[in-house]
TORZATI-149739 format. One record per residue (C-alpha): x, y, z. Coordinates in steps of 0.5 Angstrom, whole numbers, plus 500, padded with zeros to 3 digits. Last residue first. Example, Ala and Ser with C-alpha at 12.3 -4.5 7.8 and 13.67 -1.06 7.14 Angstrom:
BEGIN
(node (527; 498; 514))
(node (525; 491; 516))
***
This chain:
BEGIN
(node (357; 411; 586))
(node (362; 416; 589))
(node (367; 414; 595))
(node (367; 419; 600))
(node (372; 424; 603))
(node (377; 426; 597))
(node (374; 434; 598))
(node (370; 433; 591))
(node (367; 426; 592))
(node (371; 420; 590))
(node (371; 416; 585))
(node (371; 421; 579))
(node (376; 425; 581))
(node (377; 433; 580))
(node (384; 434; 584))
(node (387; 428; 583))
(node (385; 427; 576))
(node (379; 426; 572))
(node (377; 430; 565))
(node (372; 435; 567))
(node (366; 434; 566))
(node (361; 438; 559))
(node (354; 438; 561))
(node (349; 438; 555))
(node (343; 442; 555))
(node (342; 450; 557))
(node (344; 450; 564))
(node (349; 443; 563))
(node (354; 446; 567))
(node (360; 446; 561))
(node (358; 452; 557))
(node (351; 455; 561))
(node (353; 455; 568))
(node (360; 456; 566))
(node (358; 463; 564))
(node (353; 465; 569))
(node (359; 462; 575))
(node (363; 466; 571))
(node (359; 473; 572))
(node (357; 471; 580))
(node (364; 470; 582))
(node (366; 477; 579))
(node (360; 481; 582))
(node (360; 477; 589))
(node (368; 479; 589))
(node (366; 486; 586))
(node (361; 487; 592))
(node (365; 485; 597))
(node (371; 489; 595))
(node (367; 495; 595))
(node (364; 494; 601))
(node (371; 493; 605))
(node (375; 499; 601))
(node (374; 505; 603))
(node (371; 505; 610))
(node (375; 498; 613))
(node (381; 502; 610))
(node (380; 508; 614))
(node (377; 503; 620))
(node (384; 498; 620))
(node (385; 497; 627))
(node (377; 497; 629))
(node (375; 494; 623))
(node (380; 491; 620))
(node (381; 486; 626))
(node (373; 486; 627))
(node (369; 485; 620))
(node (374; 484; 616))
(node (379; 479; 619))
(node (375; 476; 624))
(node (370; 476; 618))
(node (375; 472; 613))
(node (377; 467; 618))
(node (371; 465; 620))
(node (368; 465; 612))
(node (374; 460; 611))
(node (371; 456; 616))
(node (365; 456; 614))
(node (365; 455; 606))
(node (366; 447; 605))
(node (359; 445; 608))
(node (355; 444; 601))
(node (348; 442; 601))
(node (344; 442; 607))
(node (345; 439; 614))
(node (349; 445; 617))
(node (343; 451; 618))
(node (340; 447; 623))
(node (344; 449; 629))
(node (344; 455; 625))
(node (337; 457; 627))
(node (338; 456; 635))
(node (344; 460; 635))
(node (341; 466; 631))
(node (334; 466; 635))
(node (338; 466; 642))
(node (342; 471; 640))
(node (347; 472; 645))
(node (351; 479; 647))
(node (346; 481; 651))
(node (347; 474; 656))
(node (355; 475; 655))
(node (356; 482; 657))
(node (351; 481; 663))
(node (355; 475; 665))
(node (362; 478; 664))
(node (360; 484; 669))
(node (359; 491; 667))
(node (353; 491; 671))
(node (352; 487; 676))
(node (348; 480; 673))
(node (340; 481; 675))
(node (337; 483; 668))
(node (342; 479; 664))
(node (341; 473; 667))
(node (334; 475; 667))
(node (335; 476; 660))
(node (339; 470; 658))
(node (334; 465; 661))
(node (327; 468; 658))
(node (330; 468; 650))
(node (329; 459; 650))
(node (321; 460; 652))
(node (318; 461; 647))
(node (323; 457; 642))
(node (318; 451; 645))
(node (312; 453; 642))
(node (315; 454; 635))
(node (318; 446; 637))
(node (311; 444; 638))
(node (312; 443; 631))
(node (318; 438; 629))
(node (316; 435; 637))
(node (310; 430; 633))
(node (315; 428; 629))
(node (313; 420; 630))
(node (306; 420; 632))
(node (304; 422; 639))
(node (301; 428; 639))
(node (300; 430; 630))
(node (305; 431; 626))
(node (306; 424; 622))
(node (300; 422; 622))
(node (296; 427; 622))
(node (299; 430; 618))
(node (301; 425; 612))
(node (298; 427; 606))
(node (300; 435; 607))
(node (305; 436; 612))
(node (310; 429; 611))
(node (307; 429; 602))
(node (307; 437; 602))
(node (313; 438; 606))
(node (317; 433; 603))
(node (315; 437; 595))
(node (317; 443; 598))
(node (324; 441; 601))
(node (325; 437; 595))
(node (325; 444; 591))
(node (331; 447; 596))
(node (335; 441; 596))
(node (334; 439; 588))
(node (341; 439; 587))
(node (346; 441; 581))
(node (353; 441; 580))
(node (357; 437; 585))
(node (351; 432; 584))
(node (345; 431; 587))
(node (344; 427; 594))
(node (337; 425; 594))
(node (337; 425; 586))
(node (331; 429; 584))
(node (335; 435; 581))
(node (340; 430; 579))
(node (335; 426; 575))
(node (332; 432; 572))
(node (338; 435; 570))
(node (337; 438; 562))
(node (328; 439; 563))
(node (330; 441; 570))
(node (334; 447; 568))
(node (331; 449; 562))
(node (325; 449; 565))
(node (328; 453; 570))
(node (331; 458; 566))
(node (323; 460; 562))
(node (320; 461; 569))
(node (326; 465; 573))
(node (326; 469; 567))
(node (319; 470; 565))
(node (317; 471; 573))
(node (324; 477; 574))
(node (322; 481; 568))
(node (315; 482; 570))
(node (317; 483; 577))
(node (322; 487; 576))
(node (318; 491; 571))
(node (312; 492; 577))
(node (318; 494; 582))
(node (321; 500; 577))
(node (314; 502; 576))
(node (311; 503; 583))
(node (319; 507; 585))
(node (318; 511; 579))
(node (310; 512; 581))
(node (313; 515; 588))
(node (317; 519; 586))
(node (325; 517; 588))
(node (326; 521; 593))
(node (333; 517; 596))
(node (329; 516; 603))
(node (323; 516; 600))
(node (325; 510; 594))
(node (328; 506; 600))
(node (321; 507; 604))
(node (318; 504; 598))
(node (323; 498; 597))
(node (322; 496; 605))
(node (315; 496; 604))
(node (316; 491; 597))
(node (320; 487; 600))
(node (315; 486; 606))
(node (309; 485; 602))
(node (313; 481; 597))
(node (314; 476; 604))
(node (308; 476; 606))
(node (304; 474; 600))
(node (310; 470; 599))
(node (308; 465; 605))
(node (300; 464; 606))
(node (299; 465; 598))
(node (304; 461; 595))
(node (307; 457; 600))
(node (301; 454; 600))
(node (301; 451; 594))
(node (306; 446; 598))
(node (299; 445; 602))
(node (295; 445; 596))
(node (298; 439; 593))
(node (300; 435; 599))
(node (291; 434; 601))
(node (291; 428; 606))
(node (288; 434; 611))
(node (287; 441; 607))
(node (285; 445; 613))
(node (290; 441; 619))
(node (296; 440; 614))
(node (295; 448; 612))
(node (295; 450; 619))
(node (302; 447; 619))
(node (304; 450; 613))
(node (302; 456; 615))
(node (308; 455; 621))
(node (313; 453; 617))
(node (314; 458; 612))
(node (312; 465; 617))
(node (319; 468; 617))
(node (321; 473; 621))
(node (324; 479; 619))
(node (327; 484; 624))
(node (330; 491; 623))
(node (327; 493; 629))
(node (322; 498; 627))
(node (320; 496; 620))
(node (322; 489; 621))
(node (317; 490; 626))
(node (312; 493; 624))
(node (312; 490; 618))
(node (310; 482; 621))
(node (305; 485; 625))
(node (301; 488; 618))
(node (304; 482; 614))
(node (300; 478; 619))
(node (293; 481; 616))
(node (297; 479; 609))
(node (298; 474; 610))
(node (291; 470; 613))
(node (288; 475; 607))
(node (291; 471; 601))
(node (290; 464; 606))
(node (284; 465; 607))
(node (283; 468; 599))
(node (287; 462; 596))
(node (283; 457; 600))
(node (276; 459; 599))
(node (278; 458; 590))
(node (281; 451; 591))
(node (288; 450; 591))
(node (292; 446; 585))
(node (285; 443; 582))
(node (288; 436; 579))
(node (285; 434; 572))
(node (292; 434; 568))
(node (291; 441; 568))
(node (293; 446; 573))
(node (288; 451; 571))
(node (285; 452; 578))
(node (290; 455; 581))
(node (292; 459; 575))
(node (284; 462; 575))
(node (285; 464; 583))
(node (291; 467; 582))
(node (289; 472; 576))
(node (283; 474; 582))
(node (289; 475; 586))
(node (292; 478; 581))
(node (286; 483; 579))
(node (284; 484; 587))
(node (291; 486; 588))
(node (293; 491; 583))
(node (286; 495; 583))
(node (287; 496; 590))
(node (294; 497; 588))
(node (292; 502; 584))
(node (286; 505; 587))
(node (290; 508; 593))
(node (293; 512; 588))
(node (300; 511; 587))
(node (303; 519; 589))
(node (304; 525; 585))
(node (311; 529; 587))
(node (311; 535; 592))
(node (310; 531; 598))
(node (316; 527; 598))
(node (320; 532; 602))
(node (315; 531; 607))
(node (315; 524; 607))
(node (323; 525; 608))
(node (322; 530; 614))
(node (318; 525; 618))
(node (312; 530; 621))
(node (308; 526; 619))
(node (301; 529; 623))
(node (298; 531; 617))
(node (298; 525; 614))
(node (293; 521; 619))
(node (294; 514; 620))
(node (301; 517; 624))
(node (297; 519; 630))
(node (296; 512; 632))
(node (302; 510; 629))
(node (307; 515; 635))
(node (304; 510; 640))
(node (305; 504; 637))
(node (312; 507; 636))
(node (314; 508; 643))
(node (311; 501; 644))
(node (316; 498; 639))
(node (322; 501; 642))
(node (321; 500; 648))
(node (319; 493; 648))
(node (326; 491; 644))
(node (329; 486; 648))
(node (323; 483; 651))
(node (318; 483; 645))
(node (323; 482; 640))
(node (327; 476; 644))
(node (319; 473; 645))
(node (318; 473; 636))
(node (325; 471; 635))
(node (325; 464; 640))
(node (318; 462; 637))
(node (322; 462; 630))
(node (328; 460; 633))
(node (325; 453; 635))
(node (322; 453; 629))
(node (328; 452; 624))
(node (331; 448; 630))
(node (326; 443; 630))
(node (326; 443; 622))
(node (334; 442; 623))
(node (333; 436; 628))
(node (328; 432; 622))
(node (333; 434; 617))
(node (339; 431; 621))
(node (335; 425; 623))
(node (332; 423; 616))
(node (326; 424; 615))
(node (321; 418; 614))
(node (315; 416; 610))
(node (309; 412; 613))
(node (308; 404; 610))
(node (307; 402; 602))
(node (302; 397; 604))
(node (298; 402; 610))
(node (299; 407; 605))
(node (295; 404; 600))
(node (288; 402; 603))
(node (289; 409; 606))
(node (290; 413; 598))
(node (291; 420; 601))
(node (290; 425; 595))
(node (293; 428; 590))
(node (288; 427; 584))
(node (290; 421; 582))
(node (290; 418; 588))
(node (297; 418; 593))
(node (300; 413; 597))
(node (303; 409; 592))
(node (306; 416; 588))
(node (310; 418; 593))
(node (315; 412; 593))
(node (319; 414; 599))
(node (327; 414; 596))
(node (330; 408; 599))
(node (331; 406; 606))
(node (327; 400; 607))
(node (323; 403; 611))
(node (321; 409; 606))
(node (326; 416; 605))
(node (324; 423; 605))
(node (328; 428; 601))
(node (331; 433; 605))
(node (337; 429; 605))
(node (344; 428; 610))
(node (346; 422; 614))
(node (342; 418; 609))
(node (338; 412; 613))
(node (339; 407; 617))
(node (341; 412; 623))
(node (334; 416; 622))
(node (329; 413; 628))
(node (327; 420; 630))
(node (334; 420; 634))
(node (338; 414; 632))
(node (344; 416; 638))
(node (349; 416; 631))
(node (344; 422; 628))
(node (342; 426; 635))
(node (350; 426; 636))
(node (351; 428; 629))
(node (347; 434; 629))
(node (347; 436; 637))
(node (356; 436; 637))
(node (356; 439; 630))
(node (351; 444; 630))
(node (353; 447; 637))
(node (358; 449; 633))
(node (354; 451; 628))
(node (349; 456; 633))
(node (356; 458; 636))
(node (359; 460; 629))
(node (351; 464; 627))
(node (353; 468; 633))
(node (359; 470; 633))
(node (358; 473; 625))
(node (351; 476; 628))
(node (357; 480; 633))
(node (362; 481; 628))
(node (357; 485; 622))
(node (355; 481; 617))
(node (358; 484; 610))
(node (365; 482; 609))
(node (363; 475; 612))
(node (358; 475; 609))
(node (357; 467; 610))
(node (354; 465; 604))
(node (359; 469; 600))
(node (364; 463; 602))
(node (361; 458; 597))
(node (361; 463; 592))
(node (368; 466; 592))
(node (371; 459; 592))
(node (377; 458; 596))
(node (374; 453; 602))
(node (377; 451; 608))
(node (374; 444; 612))
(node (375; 443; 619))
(node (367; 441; 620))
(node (364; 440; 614))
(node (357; 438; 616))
(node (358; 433; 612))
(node (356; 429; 604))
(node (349; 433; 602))
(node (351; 436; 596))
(node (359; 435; 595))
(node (366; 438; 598))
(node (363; 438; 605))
(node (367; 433; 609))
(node (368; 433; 616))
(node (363; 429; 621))
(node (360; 425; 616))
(node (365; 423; 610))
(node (370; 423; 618))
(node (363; 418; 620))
(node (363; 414; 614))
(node (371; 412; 614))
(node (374; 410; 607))
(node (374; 416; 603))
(node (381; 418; 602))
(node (383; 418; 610))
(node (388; 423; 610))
(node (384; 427; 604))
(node (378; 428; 609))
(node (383; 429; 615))
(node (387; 434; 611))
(node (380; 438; 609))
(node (380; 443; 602))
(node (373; 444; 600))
(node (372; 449; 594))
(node (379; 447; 592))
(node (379; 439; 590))
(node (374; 443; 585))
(node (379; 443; 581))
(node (378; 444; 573))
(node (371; 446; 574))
(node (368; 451; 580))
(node (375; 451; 583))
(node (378; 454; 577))
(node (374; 458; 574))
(node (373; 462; 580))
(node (380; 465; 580))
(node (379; 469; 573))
(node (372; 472; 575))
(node (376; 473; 582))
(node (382; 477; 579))
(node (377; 481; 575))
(node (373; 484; 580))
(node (378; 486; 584))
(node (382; 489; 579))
(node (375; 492; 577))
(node (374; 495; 585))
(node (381; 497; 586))
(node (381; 502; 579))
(node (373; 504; 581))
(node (377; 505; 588))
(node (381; 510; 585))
(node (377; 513; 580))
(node (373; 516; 586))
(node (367; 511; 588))
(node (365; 516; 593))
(node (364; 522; 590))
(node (360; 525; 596))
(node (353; 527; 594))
(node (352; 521; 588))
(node (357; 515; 592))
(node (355; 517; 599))
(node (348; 518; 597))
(node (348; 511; 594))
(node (352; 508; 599))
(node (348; 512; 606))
(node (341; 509; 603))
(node (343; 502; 602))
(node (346; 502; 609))
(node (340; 505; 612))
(node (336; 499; 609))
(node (336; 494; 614))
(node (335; 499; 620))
(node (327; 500; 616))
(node (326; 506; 618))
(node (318; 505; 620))
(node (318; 510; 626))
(node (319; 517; 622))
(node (311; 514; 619))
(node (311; 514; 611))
(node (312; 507; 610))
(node (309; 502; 615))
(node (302; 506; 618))
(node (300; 510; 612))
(node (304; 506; 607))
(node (300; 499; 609))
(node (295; 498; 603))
(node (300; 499; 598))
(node (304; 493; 601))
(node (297; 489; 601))
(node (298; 491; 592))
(node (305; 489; 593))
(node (303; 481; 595))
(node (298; 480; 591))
(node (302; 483; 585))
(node (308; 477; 587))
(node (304; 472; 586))
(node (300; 475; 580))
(node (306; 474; 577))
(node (309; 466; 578))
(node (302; 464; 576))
(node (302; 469; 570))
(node (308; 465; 568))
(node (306; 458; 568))
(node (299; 460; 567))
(node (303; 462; 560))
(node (307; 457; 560))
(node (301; 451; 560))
(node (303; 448; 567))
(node (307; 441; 568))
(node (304; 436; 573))
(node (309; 430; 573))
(node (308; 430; 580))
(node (316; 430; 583))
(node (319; 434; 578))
(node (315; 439; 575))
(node (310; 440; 581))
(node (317; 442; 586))
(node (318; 447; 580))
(node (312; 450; 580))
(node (313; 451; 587))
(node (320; 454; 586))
(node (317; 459; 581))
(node (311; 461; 586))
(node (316; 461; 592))
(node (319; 467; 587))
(node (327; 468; 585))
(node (329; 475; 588))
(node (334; 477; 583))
(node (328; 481; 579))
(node (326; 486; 585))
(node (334; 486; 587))
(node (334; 488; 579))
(node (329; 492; 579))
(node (330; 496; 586))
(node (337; 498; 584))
(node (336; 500; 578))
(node (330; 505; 580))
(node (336; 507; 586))
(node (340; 509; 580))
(node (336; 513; 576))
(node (334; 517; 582))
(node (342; 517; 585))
(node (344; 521; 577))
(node (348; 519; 572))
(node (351; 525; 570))
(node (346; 529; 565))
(node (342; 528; 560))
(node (345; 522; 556))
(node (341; 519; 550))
(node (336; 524; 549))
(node (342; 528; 549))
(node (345; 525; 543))
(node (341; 529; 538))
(node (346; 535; 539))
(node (352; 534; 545))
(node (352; 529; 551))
(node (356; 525; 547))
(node (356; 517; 550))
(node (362; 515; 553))
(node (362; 518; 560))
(node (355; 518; 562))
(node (355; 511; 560))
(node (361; 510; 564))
(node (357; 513; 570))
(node (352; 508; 569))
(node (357; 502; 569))
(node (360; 503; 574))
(node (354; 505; 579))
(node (350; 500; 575))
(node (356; 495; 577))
(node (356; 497; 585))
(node (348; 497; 587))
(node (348; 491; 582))
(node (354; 488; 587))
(node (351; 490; 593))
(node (345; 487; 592))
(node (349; 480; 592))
(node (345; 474; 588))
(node (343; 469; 592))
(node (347; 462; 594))
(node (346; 456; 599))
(node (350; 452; 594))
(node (349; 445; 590))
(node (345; 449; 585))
(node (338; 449; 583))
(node (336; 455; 587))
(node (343; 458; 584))
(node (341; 458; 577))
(node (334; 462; 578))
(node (338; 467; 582))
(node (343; 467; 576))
(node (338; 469; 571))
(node (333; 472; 575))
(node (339; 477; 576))
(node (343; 477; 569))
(node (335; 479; 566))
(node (334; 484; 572))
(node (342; 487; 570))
(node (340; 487; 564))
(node (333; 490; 564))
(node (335; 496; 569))
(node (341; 498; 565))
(node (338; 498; 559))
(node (331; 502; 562))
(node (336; 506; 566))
(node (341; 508; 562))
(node (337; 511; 556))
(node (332; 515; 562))
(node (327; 515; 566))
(node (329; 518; 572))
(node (330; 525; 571))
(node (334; 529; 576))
(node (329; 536; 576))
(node (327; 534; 583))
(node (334; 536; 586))
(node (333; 533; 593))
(node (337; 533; 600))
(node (334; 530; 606))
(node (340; 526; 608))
(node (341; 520; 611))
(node (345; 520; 617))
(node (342; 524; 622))
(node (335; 525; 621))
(node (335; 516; 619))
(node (338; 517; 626))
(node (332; 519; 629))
(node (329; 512; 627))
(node (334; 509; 632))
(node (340; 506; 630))
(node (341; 499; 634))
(node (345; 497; 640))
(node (342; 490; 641))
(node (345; 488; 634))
(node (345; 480; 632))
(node (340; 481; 627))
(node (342; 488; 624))
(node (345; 486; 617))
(node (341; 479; 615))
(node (334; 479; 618))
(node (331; 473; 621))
(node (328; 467; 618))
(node (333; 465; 613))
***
């Protein structure tokens, strides 16, 4: 995503005074934090996290791992621990006390930390599958590692600037903060709620199953799709949405948890709800209309693939073009011809980059003021003794990181980096030394802006297609070390914005400082074996499926493709696909086209009368929002969206204005155990009948699972 998840559509935002109001200062400085509970709890629910984030980036589904269900079930689990173990004699060491908010909070950042699947894993995943390179496990891992280190030693850099300052509040994080007090200050989850959020819990761990394996008819029910049983290309198109890549899922209603999580219709507030729903609506009249008017030249081709497909329709043969070190073979690719995308992939990068554009002037002219009041207070802030944030000096009393530490921390795992990168085997230097440091210090320069604004607008604004195209310019008829790319130019960013988000958590909560630093680094750790070693498993056992344009309902390699078509189209091929002129041309000129988008509805804004309906309408848009899911349909499944409408009117505005009490109680905790018992049987069955670890194990055909026909009944299957 380019942009944040909570706060995205929200004009009338918190301020940094109310982390004053809001988030208390209180602090027990005797609390332990290491503890029996937290390293097991740490450690499983990292493990589970890795595990699972690493599943869903090969499944069909646009899935992640829920924070608020780790939040919720170290809760749980921790104050059962408490409640179960002796506190008497010998037994103390084991329980010290009640389960306490800094124990909690070091959970809580290891297991998002681990959870958070690194680019470097996809990327090495992207070399397995569509180059043949398989790195030594161990470069593998370290790889993985150091990629995530870089970006933290950078974080630690910027604490004086985008840490401990009042004007860094990070928005987004404030609903964190406000549940982990309200739960250790203010007995939150009482045991009636605790009784609600297991039965919750279980009533869907049971229900999942049951759409996921027996009748997958259930994830995407459409009368129009069973009407016409998969004799119409353009219904498949147009409505269906039951398997990878098949539609765009118009009028489709899904009873899967984890297909309808992706929306966050409990969690995302209405306005940014609204905002996502007319970028798809739009999304359907612009992605079809483009396909069937032969925009870019797709119509002979899939309707819907991030794969990259040659003039005779079929999967682009890569190999042809390239030598054996990876690099643009001319004589060859005036044989084989230049690669294609389809149209509604071509149409979604525009979008994709439209939005990226539109974000950085909406920031700008919709949040100026409160982004030059905090330039003014950060130039005071550099120096400590002028913080006057209550929660920095609150902190005060508990040794801080030395600066040295991440120092030390980055030149060691950039130097690691620069050593995997070169140890790649089969001959072929992944990425050269210099470009691994421009690319290091290119991020991380932009990580200072980037910071900022997330840090004082709740904004996150990715940076992905952007480095990719200046990489296409430095690394011309080079694919490999474009998709290398990501790692250094797009994760360095990425981790240092995670990490920084982490850091002001582990203030507001006053978990010390060396804690905090520790509970990443072992997140990371934990996270990079488990995301390496489960995605081996997961493309040793469904190498086919993963690299199949299309997938299965199972497995997809949408996400992985994606890197492998942006190193062949960017890398190889940019100059003569990208360039003025040449046949995608408009795909990144799209960035400079978003700049423009946001001016129309704030000088409508700014000269309709107050109070009137076009001032309520030009503030209640969001220009970055709608143009980003005009893209967001041509990938995976479809069979959620409409269902996530229902639910989020329901949550989200109903709830919320006629039913506030029960929205307070209850609304967060029955999203965190929807996401938590769904996310559990989607583990299990991964495992047991999904192939994860070895052989798939299919369903016997009916009417609700048939073979000849896609999931929902649209499309006849191969």
């Amino acid at each position: 995503m380019l942009l944040s998840k909570h706060v995205l559509a929200e004009r009338t935002r918190p301020n940094s005074s109310l982390t004053r109001q809001v988030i208390s200062t209180t602090d027990n400085p005797s609390l332990p934090v290491l503890t029996f509970r937290s390293v097991i709890l740490g450690v499983g629910l990292s493990a589970f996290g890795a595990v699972l984030g690493t599943i869903y980036t090969f499944k069909p589904q646009n899935a992640s791992v829920s924070q608020l269900f780790c939040l919720i079930i170290a809760y749980v689990m921790g104050t059962a621990m408490h409640a179960l173990i002796p506190t008497h004699g010998c037994w103390k060491w084991l329980n010290p006390g009640p389960f306490n908010i800094k124990e909690h909070t070091a959970i809580v950042i290891m297991a998002s930390t681990a959870s958070t699947v690194a680019v470097a894993m996809e990327v090495i995943a992207a070399l397995d599958l569509f180059y043949d390179i398989r790195l030594n496990h161990v470069v593998a891992i370290f790889q993985i590692f150091s990629s995530q280190m870089i970006g933290y030693g950078v974080a630690g850099l910027l604490r004086d600037l985008l840490v401990y300052p009042t004007y860094a509040f990070y928005p987004t994080y404030i609903s964190v903060v406000t549940l982990l007090q309200s739960l250790h200050f203010g007995g939150l989850l009482n045991y009636k709620k605790r009784r609600f959020f297991w039965i919750v819990f279980v009533a869907i761990f049971f229900w999942e199953w049951i759409p996921q394996y027996p009748f997958p008819l259930l994830t995407a029910i459409s009368v129009i799709c069973l009407a016409s049983n998969g004799r119409s290309t353009f219904v498949r198109n147009l409505f269906g949405a039951g398997s990878s890549n098949e539609g765009l899922g118009l009028l489709s209603f899904s009873t899967s948890w984890t297909l309808i999580t992706q929306g966050n219709p409990l969690v995302w507030p209405w306005q940014t709800q609204v905002n996502s729903y007319i970028g798809m609506a739009l999304g359907y009249i612009v992605l079809t209309s483009c396909y069937y008017g032969d925009v870019f030249g797709g119509r002979d081709l899939a309707f819907m693939s991030t794969s990259l497909f040659g003039n005779d329709g079929n999967v682009y043969n890569q190999t042809a073009i390239l030598t054996p070190d990876s690099k643009l073979d001319p004589t060859q690719l005036a044989e084989v011809g230049l690669p294609r995308y389809t149209t509604t992939y071509a149409i979604s990068q525009l979008a994709f980059n439209c939005s990226l554009g539109a974000a950085i002037v909406h920031i700008l002219i919709w949040n100026w003021r409160e982004l030059s009041e905090a330039v003014g207070r950060m130039r005071s802030a550099v120096d400590k003794k002028e913080i006057d944030d209550p929660h920095y000096n609150e902190m005060k009393k508990y040794r801080e990181v030395p600066m040295s530490w991440y120092l030390t921390l980055f030149i060691a795992s950039l130097a690691v980096g620069i050593g995997c990168s070169h140890a790649g085997g089969h001959g072929v230097v992944l990425m050269p030394w210099w470009s691994v440091i421009l690319f290091t210090a290119l991020s991380a320069l932009i990580s200072v802006f980037l910071g900022f604004i997330t840090a004082t607008t709740g904004f996150n604004i990715s940076i992905k297609d952007a480095m990719q195209i200046l990489a296409a310019f430095i690394h011309r008829g080079q694919a490999i070390p474009v998709m290398y790319t990501n790692i250094y130019g797009n994760s360095t960013s990425f981790q240092t914005l995670y990490l920084l988000q982490d850091l002001k958590l582990g203030q507001y909560t006053k978990l010390p400082p060396r804690w905090t630093f520790i509970a990443q680094v072992a997140g990371s750790v934990i996270g990079s074996i488990f995301n390496y070693t489960m995605m081996i498993s997961i493309v040793t056992n469904n190498r086919a499926a993963l690299r199949d344009p299309v997938g299965t309902r199972v497995w997809s390699g949408w996400i992985i493709q994606q890197y492998n078509s942006a190193s062949i189209a960017m890398g190889a091929l940019g100059t003569e696909l990208f360039t003025y002129g040449r046949p995608y041309w408009l795909i990144p000129f799209g960035i400079f086209m978003g700049l423009f988008i946001p001016l129309p509805l704030y000088m409508a804004y700014r000269l309709a009368p107050r109070g009137s309906t076009l001032a309520w309408l030009a503030k209640y848009i969001n220009s970055p929002i709608v143009l980003l899911y005009i893209g967001y349909l041509p990938y995976s499944v479809n069979g959620q969206w409409w269902s996530c409408f229902v639910i989020g009117w329901a949550a989200q505005y109903w709830a919320r204005l006629r039913r506030p009490q029960w929205f307070k109680k209850y609304n967060y905790i029955t999203s965190a155990a929807l996401d938590g018992g769904s996310q559990v049987i989607i583990f299990i069955l991964s495992f047991a009948v999904f192939g994860a670890s070895g052989k798939a194990v299919d369903f016997p055909n009916w009417w609700g699972n048939p073979m000849a026909l896609s999931v929902d009944r649209c499309a006849a299957t191969d």
